[in-house]
Backbone as CSV, one residue per row, in Angstrom:
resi,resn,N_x,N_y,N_z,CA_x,CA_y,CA_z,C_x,C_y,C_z
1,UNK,6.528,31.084,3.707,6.062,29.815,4.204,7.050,29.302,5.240
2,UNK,6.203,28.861,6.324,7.331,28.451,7.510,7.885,27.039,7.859
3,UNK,9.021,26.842,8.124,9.292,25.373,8.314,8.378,24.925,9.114
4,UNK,7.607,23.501,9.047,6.842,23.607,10.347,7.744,22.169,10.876
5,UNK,7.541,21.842,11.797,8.301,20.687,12.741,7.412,19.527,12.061
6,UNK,7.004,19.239,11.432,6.376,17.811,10.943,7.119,18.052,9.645
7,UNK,7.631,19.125,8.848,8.558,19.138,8.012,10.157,18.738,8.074
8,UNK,10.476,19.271,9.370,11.831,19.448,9.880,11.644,17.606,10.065
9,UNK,11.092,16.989,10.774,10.566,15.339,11.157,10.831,14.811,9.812
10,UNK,10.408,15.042,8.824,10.496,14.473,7.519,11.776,14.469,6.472
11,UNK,12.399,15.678,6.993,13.770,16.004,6.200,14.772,15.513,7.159
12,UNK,14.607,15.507,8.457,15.545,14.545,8.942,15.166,12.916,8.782
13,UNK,14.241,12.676,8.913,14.160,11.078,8.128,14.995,10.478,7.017
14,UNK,14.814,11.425,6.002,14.890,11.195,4.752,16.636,11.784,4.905
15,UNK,17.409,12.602,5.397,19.007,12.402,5.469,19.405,11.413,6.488
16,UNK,18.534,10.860,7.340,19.188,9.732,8.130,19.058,8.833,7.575
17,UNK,18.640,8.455,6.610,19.266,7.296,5.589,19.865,7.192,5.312
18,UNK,20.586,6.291,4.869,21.299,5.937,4.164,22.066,7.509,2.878
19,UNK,23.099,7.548,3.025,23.654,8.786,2.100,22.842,8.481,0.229
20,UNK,22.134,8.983,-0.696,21.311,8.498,-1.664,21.889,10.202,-2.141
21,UNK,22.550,9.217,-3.951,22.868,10.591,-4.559,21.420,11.921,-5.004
22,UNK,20.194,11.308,-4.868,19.041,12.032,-5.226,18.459,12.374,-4.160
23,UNK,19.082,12.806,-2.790,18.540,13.159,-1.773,17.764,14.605,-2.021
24,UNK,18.841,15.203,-2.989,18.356,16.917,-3.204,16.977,16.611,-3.912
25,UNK,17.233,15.942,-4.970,16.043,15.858,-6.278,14.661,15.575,-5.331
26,UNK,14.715,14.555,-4.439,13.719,14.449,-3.961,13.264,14.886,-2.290
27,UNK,14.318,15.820,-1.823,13.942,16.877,-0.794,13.012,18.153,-1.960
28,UNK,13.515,18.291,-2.817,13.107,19.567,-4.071,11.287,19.220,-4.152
29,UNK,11.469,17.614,-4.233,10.192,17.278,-5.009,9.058,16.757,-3.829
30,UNK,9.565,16.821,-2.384,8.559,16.659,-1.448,8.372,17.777,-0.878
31,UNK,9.094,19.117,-0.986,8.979,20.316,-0.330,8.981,21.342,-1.142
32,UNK,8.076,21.347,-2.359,8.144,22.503,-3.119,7.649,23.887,-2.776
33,UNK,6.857,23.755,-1.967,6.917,24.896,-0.827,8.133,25.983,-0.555
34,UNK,9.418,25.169,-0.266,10.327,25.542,0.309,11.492,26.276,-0.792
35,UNK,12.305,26.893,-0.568,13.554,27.087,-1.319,14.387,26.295,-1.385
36,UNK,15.149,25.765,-2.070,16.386,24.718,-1.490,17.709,25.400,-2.336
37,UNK,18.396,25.237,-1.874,20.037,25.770,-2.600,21.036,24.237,-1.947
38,UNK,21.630,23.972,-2.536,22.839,22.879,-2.268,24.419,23.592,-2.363
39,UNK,25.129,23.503,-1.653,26.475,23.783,-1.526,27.175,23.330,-0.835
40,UNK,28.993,23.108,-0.732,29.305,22.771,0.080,29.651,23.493,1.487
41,UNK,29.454,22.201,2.464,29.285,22.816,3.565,30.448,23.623,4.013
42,UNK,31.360,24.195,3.733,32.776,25.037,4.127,32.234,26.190,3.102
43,UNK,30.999,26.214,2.323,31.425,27.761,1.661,30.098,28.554,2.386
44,UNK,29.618,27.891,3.958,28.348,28.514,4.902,29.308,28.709,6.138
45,UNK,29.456,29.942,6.817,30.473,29.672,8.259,29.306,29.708,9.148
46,UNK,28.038,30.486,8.844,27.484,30.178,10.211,27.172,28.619,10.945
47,UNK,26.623,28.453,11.927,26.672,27.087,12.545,25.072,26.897,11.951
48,UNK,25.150,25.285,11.846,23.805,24.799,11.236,22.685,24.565,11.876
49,UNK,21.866,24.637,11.508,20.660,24.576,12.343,20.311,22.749,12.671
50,UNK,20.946,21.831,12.075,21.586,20.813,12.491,22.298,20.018,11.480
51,UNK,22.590,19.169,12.075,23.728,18.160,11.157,23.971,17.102,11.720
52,UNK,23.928,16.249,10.058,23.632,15.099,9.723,24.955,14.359,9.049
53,UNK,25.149,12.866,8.968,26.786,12.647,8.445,26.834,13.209,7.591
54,UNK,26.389,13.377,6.382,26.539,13.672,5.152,26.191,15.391,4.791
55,UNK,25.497,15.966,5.650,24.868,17.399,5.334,25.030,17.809,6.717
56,UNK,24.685,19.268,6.139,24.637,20.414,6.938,23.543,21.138,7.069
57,UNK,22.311,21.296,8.055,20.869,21.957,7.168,21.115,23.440,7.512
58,UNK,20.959,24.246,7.167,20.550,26.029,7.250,19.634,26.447,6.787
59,UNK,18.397,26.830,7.639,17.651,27.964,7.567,18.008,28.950,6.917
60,UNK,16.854,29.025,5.712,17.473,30.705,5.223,15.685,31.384,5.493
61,UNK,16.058,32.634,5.956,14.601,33.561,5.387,15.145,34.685,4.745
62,UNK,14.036,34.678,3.285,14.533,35.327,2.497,12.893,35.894,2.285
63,UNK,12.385,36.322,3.505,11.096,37.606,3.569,11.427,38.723,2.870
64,UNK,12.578,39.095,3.010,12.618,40.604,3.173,13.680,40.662,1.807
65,UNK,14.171,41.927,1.666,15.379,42.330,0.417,16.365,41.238,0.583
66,UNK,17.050,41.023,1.840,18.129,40.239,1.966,18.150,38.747,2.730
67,UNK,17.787,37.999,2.012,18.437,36.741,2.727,19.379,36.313,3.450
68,UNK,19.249,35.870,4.651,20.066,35.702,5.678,19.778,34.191,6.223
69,UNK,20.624,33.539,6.890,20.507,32.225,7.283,19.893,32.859,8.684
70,UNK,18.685,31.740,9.440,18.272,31.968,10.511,18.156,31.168,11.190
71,UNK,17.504,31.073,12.540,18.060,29.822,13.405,16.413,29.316,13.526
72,UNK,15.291,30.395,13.087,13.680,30.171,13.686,13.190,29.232,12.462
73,UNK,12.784,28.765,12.481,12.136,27.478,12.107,10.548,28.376,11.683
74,UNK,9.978,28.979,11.962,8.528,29.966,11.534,9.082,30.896,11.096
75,UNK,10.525,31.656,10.611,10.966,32.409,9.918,11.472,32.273,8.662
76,UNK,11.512,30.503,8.705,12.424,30.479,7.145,11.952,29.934,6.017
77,UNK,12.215,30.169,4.883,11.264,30.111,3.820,11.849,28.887,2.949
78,UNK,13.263,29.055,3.325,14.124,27.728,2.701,14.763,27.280,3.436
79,UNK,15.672,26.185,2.618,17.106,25.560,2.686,17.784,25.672,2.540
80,UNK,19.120,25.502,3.184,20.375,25.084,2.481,20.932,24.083,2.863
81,UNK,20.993,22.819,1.933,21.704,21.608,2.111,23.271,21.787,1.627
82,UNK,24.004,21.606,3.278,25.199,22.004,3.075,26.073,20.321,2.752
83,UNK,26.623,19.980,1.945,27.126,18.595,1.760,28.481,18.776,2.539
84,UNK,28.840,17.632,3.563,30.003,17.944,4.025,30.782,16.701,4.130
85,UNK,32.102,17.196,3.450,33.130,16.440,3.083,33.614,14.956,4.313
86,UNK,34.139,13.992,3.491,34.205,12.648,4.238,34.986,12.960,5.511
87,UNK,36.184,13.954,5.630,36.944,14.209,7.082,36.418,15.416,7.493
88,UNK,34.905,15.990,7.485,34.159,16.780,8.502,34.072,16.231,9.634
């Protein structure tokens, strides 16, 4: 299933708020579609597909045997909400 840009529109809405400790719970629960993984943002080196004060977003597609972070937006099947520390 592909990110579509009225998705990407919606998940940046919802992190340009205000920082809200249930951001994950309810990115999880408006995009069940999607994969989501949470980590912090220093244990991802590639660069993010964008970023927000509080997060880091990454594309992952995980089509195939190996999951890899990607940059295509119609390639990726999930997330990764990277949380990044107050002196990022």
């Amino acid at each position: 299933m592909a990110v579509s840009e009225e998705d990407l529109n919606e998940i940046n809405k919802m992190l340009s708020a205000p920082e809200d400790a249930g951001v994950f719970a309810a990115l999880r629960q408006r995009f069940p579609n999607l994969s989501w993984t949470r980590c912090d943002a220093s244990d991802v080196t590639e660069e993010p597909f964008c970023t927000f004060a509080a997060y880091d977003i990454h594309l992952l597609d995980s089509a195939d045997h190996c999951s890899h972070i990607t940059s295509d937006p119609a390639a990726a099947t999930g997330i990764i909400l990277a949380k990044r520390s107050a002196a990022s």
